[in-house]
C-alpha positions as CSV (number, residue, x, y, z in Angstrom):
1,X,10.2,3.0,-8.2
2,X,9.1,1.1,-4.9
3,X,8.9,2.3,-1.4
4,X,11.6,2.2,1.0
5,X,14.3,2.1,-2.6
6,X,16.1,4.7,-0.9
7,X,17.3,2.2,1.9
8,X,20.4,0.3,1.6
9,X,20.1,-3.0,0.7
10,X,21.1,-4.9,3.9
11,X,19.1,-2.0,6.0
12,X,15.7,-3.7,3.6
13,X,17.1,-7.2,4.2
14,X,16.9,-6.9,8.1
15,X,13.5,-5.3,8.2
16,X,11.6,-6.8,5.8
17,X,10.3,-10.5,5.6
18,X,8.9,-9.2,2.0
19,X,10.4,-6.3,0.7
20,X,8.0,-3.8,-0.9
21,X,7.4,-4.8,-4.6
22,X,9.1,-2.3,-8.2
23,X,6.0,-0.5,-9.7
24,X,6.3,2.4,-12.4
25,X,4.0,4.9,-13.7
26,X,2.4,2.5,-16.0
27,X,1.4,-0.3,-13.8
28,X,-2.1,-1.2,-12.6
29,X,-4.4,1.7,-10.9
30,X,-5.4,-0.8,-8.3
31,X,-1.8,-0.9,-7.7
32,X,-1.0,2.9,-7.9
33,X,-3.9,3.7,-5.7
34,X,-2.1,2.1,-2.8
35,X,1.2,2.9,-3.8
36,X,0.6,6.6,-3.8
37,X,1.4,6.9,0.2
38,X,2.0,9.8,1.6
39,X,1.6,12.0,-1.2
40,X,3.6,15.6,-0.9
41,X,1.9,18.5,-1.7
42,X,4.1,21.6,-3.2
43,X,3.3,25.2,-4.8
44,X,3.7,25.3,-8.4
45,X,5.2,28.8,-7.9
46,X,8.8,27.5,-6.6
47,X,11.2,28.1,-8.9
48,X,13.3,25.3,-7.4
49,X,10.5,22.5,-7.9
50,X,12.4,20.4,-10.1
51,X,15.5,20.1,-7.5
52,X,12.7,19.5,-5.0
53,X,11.1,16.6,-6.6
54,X,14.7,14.9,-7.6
55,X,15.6,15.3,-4.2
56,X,12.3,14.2,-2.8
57,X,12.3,11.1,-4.9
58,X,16.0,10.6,-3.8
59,X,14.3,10.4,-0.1
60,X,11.4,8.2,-0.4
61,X,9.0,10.2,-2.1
62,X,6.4,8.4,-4.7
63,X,3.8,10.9,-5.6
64,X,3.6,14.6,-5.1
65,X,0.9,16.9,-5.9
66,X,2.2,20.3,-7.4
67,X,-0.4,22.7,-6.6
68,X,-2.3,25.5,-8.7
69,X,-5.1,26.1,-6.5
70,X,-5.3,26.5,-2.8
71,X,-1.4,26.9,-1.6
72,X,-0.9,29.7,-4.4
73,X,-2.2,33.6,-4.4
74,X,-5.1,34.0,-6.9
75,X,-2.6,36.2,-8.7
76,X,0.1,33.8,-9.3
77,X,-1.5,31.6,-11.3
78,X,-0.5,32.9,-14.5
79,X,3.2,32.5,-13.3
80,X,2.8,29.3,-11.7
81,X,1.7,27.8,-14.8
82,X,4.8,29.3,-17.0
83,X,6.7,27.9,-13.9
84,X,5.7,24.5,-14.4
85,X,6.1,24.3,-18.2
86,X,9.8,25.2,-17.2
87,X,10.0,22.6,-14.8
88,X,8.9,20.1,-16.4
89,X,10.9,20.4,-19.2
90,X,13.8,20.7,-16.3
91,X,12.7,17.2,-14.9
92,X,12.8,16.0,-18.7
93,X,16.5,16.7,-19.2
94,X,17.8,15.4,-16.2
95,X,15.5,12.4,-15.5
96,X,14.0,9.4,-16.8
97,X,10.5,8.9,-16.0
98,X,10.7,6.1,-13.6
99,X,13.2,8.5,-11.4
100,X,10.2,10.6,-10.7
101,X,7.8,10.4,-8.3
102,X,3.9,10.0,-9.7
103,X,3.5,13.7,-10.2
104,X,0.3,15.5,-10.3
105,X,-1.2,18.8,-11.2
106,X,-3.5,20.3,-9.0
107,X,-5.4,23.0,-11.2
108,X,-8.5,25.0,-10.5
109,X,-10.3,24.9,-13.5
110,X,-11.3,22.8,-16.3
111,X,-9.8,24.8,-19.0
112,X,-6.4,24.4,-17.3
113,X,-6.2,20.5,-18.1
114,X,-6.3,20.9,-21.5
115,X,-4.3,24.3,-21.5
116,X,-1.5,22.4,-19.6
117,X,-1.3,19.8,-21.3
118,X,-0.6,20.8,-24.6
119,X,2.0,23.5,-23.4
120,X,4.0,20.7,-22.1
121,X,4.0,18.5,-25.4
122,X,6.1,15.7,-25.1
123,X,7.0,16.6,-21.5
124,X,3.6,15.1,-20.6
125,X,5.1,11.7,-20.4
126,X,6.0,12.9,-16.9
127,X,2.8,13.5,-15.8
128,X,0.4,10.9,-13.7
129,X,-2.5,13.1,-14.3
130,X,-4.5,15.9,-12.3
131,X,-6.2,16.7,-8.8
132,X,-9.8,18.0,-9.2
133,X,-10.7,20.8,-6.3
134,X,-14.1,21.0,-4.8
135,X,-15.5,18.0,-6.6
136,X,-19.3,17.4,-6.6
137,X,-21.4,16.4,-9.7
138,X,-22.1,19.9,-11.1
139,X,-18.4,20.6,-10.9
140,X,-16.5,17.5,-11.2
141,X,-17.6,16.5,-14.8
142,X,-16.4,19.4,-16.7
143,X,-13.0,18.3,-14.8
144,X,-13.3,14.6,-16.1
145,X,-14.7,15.5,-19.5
146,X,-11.3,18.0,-20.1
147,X,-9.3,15.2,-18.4
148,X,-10.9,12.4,-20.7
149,X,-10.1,15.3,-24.2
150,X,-6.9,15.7,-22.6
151,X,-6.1,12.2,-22.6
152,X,-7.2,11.3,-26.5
153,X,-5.0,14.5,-27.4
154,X,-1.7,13.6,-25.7
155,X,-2.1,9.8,-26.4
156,X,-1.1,9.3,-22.4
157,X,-3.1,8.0,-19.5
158,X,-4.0,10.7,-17.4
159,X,-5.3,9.9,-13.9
160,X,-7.5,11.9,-12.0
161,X,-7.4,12.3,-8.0
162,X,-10.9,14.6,-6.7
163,X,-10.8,16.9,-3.6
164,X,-13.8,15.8,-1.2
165,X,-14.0,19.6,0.2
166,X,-17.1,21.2,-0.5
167,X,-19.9,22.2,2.4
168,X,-22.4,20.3,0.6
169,X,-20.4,17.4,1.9
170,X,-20.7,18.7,5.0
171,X,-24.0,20.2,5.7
172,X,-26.7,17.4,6.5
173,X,-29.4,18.8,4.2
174,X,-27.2,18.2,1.6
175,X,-24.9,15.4,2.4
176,X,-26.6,12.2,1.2
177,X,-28.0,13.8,-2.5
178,X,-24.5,15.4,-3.2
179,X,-22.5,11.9,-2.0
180,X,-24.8,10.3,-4.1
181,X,-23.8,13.0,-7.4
182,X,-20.6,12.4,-6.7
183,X,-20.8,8.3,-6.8
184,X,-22.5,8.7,-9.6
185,X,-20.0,10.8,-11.5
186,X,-16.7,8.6,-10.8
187,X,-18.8,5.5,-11.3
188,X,-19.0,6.7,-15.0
189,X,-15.3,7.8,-15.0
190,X,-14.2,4.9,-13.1
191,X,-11.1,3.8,-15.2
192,X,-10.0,7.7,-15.0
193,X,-10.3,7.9,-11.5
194,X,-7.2,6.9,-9.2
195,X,-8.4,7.7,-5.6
196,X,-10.7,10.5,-3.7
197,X,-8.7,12.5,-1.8
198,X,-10.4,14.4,1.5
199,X,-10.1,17.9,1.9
200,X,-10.7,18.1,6.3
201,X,-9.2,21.8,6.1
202,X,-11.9,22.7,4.4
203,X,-14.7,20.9,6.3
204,X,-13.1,22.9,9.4
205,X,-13.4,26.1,7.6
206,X,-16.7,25.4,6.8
207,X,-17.7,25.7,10.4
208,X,-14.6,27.8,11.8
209,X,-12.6,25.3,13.3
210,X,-8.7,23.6,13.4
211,X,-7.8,20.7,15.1
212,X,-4.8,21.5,17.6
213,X,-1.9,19.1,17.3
214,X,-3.4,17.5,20.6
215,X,-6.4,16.1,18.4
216,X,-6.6,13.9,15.3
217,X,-9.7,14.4,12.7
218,X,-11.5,11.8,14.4
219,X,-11.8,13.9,17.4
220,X,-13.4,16.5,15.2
221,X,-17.3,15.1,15.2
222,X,-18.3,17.1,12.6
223,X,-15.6,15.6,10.4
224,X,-15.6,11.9,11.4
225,X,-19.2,12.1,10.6
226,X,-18.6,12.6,7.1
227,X,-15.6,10.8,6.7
228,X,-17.7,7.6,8.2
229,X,-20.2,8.8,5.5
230,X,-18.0,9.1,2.4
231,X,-16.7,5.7,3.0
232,X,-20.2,4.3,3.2
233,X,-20.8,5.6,0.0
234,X,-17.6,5.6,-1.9
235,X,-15.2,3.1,0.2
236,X,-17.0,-0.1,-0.2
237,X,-15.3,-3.3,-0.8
238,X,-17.4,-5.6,-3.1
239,X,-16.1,-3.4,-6.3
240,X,-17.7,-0.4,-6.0
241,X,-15.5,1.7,-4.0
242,X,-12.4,3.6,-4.3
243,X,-9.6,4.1,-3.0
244,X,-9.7,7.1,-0.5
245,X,-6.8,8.7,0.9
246,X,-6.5,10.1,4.8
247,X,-6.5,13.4,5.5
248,X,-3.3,16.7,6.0
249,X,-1.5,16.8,8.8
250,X,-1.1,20.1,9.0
251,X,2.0,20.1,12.1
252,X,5.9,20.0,11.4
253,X,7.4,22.2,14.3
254,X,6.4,22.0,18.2
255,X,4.0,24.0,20.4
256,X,3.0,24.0,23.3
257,X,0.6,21.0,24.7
258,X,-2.2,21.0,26.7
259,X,-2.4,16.8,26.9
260,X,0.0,14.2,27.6
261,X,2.0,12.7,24.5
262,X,0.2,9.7,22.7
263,X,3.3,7.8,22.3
264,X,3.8,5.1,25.2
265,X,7.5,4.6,26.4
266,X,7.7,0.9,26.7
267,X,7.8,0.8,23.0
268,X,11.0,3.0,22.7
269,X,13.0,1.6,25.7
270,X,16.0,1.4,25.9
271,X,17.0,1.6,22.4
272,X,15.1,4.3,21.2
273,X,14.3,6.7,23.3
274,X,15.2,9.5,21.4
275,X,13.7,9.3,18.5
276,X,10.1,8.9,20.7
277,X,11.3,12.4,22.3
278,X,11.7,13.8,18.7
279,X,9.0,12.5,17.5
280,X,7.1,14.3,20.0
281,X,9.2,17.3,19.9
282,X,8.1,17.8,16.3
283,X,4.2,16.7,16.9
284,X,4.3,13.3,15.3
285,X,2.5,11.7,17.7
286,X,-0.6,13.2,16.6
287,X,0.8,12.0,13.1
288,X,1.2,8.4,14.1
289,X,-2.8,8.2,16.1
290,X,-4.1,9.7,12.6
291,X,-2.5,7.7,10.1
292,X,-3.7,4.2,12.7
293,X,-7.3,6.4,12.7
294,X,-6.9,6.8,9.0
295,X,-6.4,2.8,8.0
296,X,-9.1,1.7,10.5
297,X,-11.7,4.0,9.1
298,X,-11.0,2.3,5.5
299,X,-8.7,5.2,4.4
300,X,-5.1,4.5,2.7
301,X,-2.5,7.0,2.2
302,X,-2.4,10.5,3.5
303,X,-2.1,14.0,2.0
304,X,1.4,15.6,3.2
305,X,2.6,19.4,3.1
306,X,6.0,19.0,4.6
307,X,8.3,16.1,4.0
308,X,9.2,14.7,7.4
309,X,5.8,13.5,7.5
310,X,6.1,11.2,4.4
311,X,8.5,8.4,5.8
312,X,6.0,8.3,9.1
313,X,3.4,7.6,7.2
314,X,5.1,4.8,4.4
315,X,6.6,2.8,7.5
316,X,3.0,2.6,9.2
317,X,1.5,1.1,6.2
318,X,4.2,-1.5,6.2
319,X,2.3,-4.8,7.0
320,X,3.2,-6.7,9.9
321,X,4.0,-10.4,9.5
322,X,1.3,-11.2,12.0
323,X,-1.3,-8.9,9.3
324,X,0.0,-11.0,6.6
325,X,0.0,-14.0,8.0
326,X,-3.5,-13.9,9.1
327,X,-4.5,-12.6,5.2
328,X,-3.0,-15.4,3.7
329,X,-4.3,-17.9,6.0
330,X,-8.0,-16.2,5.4
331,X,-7.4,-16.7,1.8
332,X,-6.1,-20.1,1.7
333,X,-8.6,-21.1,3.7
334,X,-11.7,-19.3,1.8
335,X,-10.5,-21.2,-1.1
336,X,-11.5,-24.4,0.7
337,X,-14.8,-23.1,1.4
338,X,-14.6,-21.3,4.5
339,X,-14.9,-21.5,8.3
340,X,-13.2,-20.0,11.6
341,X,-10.1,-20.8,12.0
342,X,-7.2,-19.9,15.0
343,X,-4.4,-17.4,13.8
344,X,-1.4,-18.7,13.4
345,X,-0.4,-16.2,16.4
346,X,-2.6,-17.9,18.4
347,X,-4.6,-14.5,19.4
348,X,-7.5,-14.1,17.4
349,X,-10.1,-15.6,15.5
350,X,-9.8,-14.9,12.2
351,X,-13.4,-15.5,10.5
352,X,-12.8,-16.4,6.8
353,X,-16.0,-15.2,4.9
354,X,-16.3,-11.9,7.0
355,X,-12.6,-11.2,6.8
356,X,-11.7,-11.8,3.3
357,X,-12.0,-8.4,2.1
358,X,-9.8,-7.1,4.8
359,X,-7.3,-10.2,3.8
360,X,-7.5,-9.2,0.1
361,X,-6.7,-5.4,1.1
362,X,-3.4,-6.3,3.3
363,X,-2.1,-8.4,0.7
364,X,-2.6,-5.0,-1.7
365,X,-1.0,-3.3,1.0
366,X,1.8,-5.9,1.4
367,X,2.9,-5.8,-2.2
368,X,4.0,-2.1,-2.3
369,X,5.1,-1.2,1.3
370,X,6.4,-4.8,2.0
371,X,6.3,-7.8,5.3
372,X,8.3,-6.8,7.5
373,X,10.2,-9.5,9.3
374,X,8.4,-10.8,13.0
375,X,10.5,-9.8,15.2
376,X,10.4,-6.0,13.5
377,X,7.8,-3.5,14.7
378,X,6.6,0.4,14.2
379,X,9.4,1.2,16.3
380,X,12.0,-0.6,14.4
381,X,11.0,0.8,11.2
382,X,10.5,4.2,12.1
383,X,13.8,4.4,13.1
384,X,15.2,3.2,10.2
385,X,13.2,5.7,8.5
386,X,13.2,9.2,10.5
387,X,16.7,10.6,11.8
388,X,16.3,10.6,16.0
């Protein structure tokens, strides 16, 4: 699989200076973590999930998250569970593993790892591994000690994706000593774990709120607080940190505004026009200020419910030939022993000690969602990607 595989060839040709690199299910985890872009999230009670993930992957999608926990009734499970066996077995009949997207089960308890896995038997090989809700210390090592059983008993890597949600998170009294837990535990597990994934809509519900479609997460204080936190902890770059992805989007249709639209016109003119009006028509813009919000703070990747948000979010993570030509000037130059140098673009100072783990991450970037060419930007790509 590789992002943007479901463009023609000449369509790739004219947009990207380096196309976006083949990976499969097997490859790297440093490589996976960033390839996982916008991951789609779907209830495991759909008795049409199996068309739905051919038909994703047939549209861009690379990992999706098929949900036991939150999106379901507490009385479904039972039946979810059966329904997944099914579907799997579905998926296994009609479709060879690298056809798939990286597909994930999102369960609620540990017994449901092992459970799962050895009522799908060989149908396993389809699986990437499992999302772990409401992760702290106390909870999140039963998780990885099922995962870790799970794993010796199917003879499969199994991956494991935690949910950042709980109020301990959230609540100052508790923040620091339950980040701290939390380090601890995935440090130990760290060949298991694949990214840390933020649950916002629970942070919100902690305290009774919802961001409108007006505001991003960032504008939520109480949130960006303890995003800015986790990635202190958790995000840093001298081999530490993880991978942690950007938070739901939880807008697909319009309502009514109380603010002006984020997207600027000049942009869109005169060839595109419309697809800025449906963009905003549908509440992307929000979308688009996030996922820029997301990548600044040090996150990669988003959580998705509904697909028209995936191809938003895997043509903003495209690297821009300006971004990669300052990384692998940085590089080539650190490798020389340093300095400041001029970008090539002649706009910026590009530093190369202080920058070189922002140059190493772009190039990470670069070699699953591509270069695209200089003269291609956002608005370029996103047309290529979402229907005006």
């Amino acid at each position: 699989m590789r992002h943007f595989g479901h463009l023609a060839p000449d369509v790739r040709d004219e947009l990207f200076h380096r196309e976006p690199q083949e990976f499969t299910s097997d490859s790297p985890a440093r490589t996976l973590a960033v390839a996982l872009g916008a991951t789609l999230y779907s209830p495991a009670t759909r008795t049409t999930l199996a068309d739905a993930v051919l038909k994703q992957a047939a549209q861009g999608v690379v990992s999706m998250v098929l949900c036991l926990e939150d999106s379901i009734d507490d009385r479904e499970v039972e039946g979810a569970e059966e329904n997944l066996v099914r579907q799997f077995a579905d998926l296994a009949a009609r479709a060879d593993r690298d056809q798939l997207p990286l597909l994930f089960i999102r369960v609620r308890t540990p017994e449901q790892i092992s459970d799962l896995v050895r009522r799908l038997g060989d149908d396993v090989r389809l699986l990437s591994g499992f999302v772990l809700p409401k992760f702290t210390e106390e909870t999140g090592v039963p998780f990885l000690e099922a995962l870790t059983a799970a794993e010796l008993a199917c003879g499969r890597r199994l991956f494991a994706m935690p949910v950042l949600e709980s109020p301990q998170l959230l609540h100052l009294e508790t923040r620091t000593e339950t980040l701290y837990g939390i380090s601890r535990t995935v440090d130990k597990y760290r060949e298991r774990v694949l990214a840390l994934r933020l649950g916002v809509t629970d942070f919100c519900s902690a305290y009774g709120l919802r961001r409108s479609p007006d505001m991003t997460a960032y504008d939520v204080r109480i949130v960006a607080s303890v995003i800015a936190d986790l990635v202190n902890v958790l995000g840093r770059a001298d081999g530490t940190g993880f991978t942690i992805t950007g938070p739901v989007w939880e807008y697909f249709k319009h309502s009514e505004r109380m603010f002006k639209p984020l997207l600027r016109h000049s942009p869109f003119v005169p060839e595109a026009v419309d697809l800025r009006q449906s963009l905003i028509q549908h509440d992307m813009d929000g979308l688009l200020r996030e996922i820029e919000l997301d990548r600044t703070n040090g996150l990669q990747g988003k959580t998705c419910i509904h697909p028209s948000h995936v191809l938003p979010v895997h043509a903003l993570n495209v690297v821009s030939h300006e971004e990669w030509s300052d990384a692998v000037d940085i590089l080539h130059e650190d490798r020389s022993g340093g300095g400041v140098l001029r970008s090539a673009y002649t706009n910026k100072m590009n530093e190369v000690k202080p920058h070189r783990a922002w140059a190493e991450r772009t190039l990470r970037r670069a070699e699953v969602f591509g270069v695209a060419r200089d003269e291609i930007g956002f608005v370029e790509l996103l047309s290529a990607c979402v229907p005006a």
